[in-house]
C-alpha positions in Angstrom: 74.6 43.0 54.6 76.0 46.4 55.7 79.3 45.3 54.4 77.8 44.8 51.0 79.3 47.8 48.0 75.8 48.8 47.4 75.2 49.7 51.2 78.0 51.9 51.0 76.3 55.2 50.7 74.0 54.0 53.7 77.0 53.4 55.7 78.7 56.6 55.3 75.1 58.5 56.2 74.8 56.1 59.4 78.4 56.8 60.6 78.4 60.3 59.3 75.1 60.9 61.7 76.9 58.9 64.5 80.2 61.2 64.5 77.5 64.2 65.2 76.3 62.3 67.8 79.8 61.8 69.8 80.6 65.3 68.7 77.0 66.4 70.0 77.8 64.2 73.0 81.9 65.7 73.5 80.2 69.2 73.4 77.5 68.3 76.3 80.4 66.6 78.4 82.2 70.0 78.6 79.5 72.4 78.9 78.6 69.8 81.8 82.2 70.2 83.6 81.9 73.9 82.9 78.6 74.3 84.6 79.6 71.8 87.4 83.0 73.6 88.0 81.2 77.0 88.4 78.7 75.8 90.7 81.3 74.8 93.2 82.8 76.3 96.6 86.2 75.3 96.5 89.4 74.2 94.6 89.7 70.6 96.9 86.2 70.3 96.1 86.7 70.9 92.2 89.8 68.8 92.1 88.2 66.2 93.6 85.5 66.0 91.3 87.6 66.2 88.2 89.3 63.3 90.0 86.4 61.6 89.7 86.1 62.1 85.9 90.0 61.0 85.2 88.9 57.7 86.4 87.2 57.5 83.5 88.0 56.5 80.1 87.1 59.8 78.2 87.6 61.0 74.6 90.4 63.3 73.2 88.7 66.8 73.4 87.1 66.0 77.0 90.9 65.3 78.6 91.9 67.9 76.9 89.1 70.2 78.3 89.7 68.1 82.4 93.4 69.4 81.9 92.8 72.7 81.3 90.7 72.5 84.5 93.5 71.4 86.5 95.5 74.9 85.7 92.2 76.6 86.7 91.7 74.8 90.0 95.5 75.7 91.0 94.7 79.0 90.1 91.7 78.9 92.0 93.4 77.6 95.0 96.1 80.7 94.6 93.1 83.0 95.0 91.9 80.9 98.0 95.0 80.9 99.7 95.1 84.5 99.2 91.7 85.1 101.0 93.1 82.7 103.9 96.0 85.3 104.5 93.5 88.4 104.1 91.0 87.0 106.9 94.3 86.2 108.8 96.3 89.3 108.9 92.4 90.9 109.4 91.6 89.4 112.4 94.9 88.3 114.0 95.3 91.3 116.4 91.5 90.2 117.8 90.9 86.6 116.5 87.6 85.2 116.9 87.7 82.8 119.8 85.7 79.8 121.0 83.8 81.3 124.6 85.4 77.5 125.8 89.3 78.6 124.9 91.5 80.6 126.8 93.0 83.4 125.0 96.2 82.6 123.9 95.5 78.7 123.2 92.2 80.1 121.2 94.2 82.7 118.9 96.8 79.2 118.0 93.8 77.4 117.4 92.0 80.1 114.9 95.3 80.5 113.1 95.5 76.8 113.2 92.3 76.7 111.6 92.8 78.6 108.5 96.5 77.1 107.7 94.5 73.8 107.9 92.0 75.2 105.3 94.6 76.2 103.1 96.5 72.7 103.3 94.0 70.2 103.1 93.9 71.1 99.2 97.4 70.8 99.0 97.4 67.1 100.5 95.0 65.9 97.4 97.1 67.7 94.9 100.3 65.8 96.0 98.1 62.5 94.5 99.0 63.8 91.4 102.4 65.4 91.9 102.9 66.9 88.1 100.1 69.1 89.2 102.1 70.8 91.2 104.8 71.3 88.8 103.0 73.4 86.7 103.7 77.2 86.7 100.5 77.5 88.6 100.9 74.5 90.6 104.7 76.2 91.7 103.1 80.0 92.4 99.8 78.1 94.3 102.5 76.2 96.7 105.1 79.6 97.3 101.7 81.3 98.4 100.9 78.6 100.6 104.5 78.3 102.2 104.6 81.6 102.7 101.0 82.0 104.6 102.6 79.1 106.7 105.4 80.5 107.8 103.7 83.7 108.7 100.7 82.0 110.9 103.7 80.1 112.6 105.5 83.1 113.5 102.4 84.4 115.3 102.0 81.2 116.9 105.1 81.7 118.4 104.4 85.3 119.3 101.4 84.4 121.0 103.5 81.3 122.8 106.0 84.2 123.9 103.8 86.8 125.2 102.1 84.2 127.3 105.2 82.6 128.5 107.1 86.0 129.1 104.8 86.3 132.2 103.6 83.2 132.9 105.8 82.0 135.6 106.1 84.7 137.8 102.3 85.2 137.4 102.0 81.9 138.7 104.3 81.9 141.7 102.7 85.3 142.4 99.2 83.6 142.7 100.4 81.0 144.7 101.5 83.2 146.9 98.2 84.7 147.9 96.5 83.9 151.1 93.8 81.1 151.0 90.8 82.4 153.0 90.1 86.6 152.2 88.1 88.2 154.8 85.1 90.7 155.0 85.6 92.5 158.3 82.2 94.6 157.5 80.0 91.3 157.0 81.9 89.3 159.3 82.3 86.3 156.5 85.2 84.9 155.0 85.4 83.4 151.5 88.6 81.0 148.9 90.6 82.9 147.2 91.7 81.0 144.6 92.2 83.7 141.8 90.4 83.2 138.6 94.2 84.3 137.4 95.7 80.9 138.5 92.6 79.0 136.9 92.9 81.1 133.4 96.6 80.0 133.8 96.0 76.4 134.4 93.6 76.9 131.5 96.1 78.2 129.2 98.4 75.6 130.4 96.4 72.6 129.6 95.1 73.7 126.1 98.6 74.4 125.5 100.3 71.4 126.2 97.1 69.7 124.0 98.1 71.7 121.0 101.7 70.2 121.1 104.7 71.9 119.1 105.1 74.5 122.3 107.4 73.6 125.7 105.8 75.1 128.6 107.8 75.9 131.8 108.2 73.6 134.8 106.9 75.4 137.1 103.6 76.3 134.8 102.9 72.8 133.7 103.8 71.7 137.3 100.4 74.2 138.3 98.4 72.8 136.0 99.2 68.8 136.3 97.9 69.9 140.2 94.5 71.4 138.8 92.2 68.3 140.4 94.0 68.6 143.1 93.3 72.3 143.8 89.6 72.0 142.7 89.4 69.7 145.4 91.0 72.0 147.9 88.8 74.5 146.8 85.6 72.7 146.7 86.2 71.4 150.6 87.0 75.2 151.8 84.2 76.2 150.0 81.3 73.4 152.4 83.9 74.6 154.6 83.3 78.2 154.8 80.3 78.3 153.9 79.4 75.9 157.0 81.2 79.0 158.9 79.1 82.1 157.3 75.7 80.2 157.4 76.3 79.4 161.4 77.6 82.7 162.3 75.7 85.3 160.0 72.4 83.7 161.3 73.6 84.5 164.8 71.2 87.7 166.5 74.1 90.0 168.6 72.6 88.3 172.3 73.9 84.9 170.3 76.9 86.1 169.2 78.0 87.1 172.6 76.8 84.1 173.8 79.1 82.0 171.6 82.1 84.7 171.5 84.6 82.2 172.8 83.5 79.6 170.6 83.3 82.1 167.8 87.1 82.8 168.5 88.1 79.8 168.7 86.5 78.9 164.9 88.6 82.4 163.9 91.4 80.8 165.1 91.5 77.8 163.3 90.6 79.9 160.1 93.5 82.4 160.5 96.3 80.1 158.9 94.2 80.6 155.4 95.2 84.3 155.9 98.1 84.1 155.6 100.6 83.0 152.3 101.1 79.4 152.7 103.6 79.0 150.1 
């Protein structure tokens, strides 16, 4: 029997070689979380994985070895947060911009992007709120509340700028006459100002994006954008109807059809003239 005085010496040997082991073992564990923590991108991504190893039970030395991690990945995250504001400030006076956005929606939505980056980290450290607590959980969070504040300042900025002009830029473009015409081709053609559709544009994305109030008379343009398309689509079979008939006309035709012609003109004239 193991239990038996004379086994005694055996014993210690076999738990002697078995304390190597787990100490063997201990040491692999945390060369394993240093090599795993060095191979990865980010501090969400780190913490997450050390979350994964708090869930299980561990020995003294490896707990001891996950919480100095825990500093390191909220020190990490300071450096990451850091690089956020650096890219920001960068490329804030000519963000890079989705072709599919508008200008001032797209620079709210870049800025967007990074404070987003910076506080999705933040969200899974509040699972554990000692964390941030810590002297380097406390510096982490200033540089995050202060990269916040400064991407919503130029959010408001860019709201500002757009909004400065906005409204008399739309009633300006409203104001413009419907049909242009092109005395030296004898054609006419919409004119519905790619202005008025960047506006509407703006507008929409805008309102999307929430946290901004846009002004009546701006959100009132764009809630009629189908309506206008519309308008514009029908002038536009309607016109070009007009310029395929008459520009195929030879001059004998032309004077042929001069009343006719005149009459058409007249019927077009009220296009060229403001409306509103």
């Amino acid at each position: 029997s193991i239990f038996d005085e004379f086994q005694e010496p055996h014993w210690d040997s076999l738990f002697s070689k078995f304390k190597e082991k787990v100490t063997l073992i201990e040491q692999q564990a945390i060369e394993f979380l240093n090599r795993a923590f060095q191979n990865l991108r980010s501090a969400e991504g780190a913490f997450k994985l050390l979350q994964n190893f708090k869930n299980i039970e561990s020995r003294a030395a490896i707990n001891k070895k996950m919480a100095e991690k825990f500093s390191d990945i909220l020190t990490r995250y300071g450096h990451e947060v850091r690089q956020f504001q650096e890219i920001f400030r960068k490329n804030k006076e000519c963000p890079p911009i989705s072709k599919s956005c508008p200008p001032t929606a797209g620079a709210i939505i870049w800025a967007r992007s990074i404070f987003h980056r910076a506080k999705r980290p933040v969200l899974s450290f509040k699972t554990m709120p000692h964390l941030l607590q810590q002297p380097e959980g406390q510096f982490a969070c200033k540089e995050y509340v202060e990269l916040g504040k400064e991407i919503l300042e130029y959010e408001q900025r860019q709201f500002e700028a757009f909004q400065t002009t906005a409204v008399d830029l739309a009633v300006q473009l409203l104001k413009n006459n419907i049909l242009v015409y092109d005395s030296k081709k004898n054609t006419y053609a919409v004119n519905f100002a790619k202005e008025l559709q960047l506006l509407i544009r703006e507008a929409k994305y805008l309102d999307q994006l929430g946290g901004f109030e846009l002004p009546h008379t701006v959100l009132n343009v764009a809630l009629q954008q189908d309506k206008y398309m519309k308008y514009v689509e029908q002038l536009e079979l309607l016109i070009d109807s007009y310029n395929s008939a008459v520009g195929d006309l030879t001059l004998v035709q032309q004077k042929l059809l001069h009343k006719q012609i005149v009459e058409l003109d007249k019927c077009l004239s009220p296009g060229l003239s403001p409306l509103n």
